[in-house]
C-alpha positions in Angstrom: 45.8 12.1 33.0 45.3 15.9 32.9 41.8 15.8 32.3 38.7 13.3 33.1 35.6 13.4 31.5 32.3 11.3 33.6 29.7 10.7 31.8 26.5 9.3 33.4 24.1 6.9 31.4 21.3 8.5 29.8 17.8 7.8 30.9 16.7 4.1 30.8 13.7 1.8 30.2 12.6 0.5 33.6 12.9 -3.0 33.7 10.4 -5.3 32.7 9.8 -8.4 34.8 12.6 -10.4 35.2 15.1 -8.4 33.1 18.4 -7.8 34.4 19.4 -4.3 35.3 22.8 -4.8 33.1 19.8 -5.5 29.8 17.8 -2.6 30.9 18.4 0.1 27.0 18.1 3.5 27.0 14.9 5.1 26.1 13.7 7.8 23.5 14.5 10.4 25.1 17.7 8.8 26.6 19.0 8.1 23.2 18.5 11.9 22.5 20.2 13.1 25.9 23.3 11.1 24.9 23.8 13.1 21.9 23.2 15.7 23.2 26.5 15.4 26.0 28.4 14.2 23.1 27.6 17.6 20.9 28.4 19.3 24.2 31.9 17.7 24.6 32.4 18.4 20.7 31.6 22.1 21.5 34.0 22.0 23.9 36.6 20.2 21.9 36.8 17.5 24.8 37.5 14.4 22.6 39.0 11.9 24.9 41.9 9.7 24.1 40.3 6.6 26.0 37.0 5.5 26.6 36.3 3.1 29.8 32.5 2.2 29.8 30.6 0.1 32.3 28.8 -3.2 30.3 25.6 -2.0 31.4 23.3 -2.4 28.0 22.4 1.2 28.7 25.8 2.9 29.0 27.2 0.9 26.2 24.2 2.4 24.6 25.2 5.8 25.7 28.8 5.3 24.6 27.4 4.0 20.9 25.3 7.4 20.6 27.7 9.7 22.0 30.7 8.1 19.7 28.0 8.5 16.3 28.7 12.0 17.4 32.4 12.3 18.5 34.2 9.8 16.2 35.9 6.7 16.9 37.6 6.5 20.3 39.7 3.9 21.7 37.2 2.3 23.8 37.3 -0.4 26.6 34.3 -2.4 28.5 35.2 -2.0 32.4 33.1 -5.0 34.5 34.2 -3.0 37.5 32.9 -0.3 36.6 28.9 -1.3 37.3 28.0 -0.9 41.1 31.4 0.3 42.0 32.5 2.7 44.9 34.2 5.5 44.3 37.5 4.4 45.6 37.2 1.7 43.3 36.9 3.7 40.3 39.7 6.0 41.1 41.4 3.3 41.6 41.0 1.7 37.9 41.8 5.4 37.1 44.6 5.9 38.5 46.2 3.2 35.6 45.2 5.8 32.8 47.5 8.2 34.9 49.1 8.8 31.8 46.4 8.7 29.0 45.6 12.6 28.5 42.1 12.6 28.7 40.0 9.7 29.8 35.9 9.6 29.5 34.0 6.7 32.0 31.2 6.2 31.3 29.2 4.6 34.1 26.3 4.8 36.9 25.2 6.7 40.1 25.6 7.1 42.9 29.3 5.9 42.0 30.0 8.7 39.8 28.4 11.8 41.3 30.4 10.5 45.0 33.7 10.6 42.6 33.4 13.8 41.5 33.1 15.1 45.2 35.8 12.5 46.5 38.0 14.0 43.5 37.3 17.3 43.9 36.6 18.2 47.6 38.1 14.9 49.4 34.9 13.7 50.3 32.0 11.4 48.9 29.4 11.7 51.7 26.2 11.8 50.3 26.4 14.5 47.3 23.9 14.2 45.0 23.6 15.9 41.6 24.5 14.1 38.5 21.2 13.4 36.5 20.8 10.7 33.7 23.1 12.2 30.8 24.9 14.7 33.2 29.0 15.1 32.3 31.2 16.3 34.5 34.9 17.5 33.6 37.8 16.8 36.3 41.1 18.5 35.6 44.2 17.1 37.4 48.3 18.4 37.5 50.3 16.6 35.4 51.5 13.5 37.1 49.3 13.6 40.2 47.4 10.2 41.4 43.7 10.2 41.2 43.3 10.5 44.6 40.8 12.6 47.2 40.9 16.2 46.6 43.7 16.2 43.8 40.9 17.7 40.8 39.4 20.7 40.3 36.0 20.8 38.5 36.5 22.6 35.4 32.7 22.1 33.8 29.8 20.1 34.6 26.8 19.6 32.3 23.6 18.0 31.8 20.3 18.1 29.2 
């Protein structure tokens, strides 16, 4: 992988009572920040080869607005993706080693601790990836997703 895109859910409903957290869909304005990342990454010409999403009803819901937008992309519902550390997701990374560009899309505080871990070795408690928020990780060709082996090439949000 020589580059990896994160995308974080757009802004959700709340939950109503008794409704999962995986059922909770994005909102108005949620729907709208999704787009928006995706005419960011098309700016940008970032168009990713693979697409791993968590099942989440509101990033699959992100994925479906951003891909209205991008075009089809070979796509691929991740269950260990939702509530996962960030060891664990550069660990399911890791297998895409060799996919060009990757896009997850997925949830906090999973992804904004991977960008740190990726980029600067650690996860500690870094905070800054809003609903919507994309982040773009750029690796040398053939290194392992591993601590510190990314630089952080962009970063946007709405």
């Amino acid at each position: 992988m020589r580059e990896l895109i994160l995308l974080r859910h757009a802004h959700a409903e709340s939950a109503l009572p008794d409704q999962p957290d995986l059922d909770r869909p994005l909102s108005a304005d949620g729907l709208a920040e999704a787009e928006a990342a995706a005419r960011w990454l098309l700016e940008q010409r970032l168009i990713p080869d693979q697409v791993l999403c968590s099942p989440a009803r509101r990033t699959r819901e992100t994925l479906e607005a951003a891909l209205a937008v991008l075009g089809y992309v070979d796509q691929r519902l991740e269950p260990s993706i939702y509530e996962a550390t960030p060891g664990a997701l550069a660990t399911l990374l890791d297998r895409y080693r060799d996919t060009e560009r990757v896009l997850l899309v997925g949830h906090n505080p999973g992804l904004e601790r991977l960008v740190a871990l990726l980029h600067s070795g650690q996860s500690g408690d870094y905070r800054g990836m809003p609903p919507a928020a994309v982040a773009v990780l750029e690796f040398d060709e053939g290194v392992p997703v591993e601590p510190g082996a990314a630089r952080l090439s962009a970063f946007w949000w709405p």
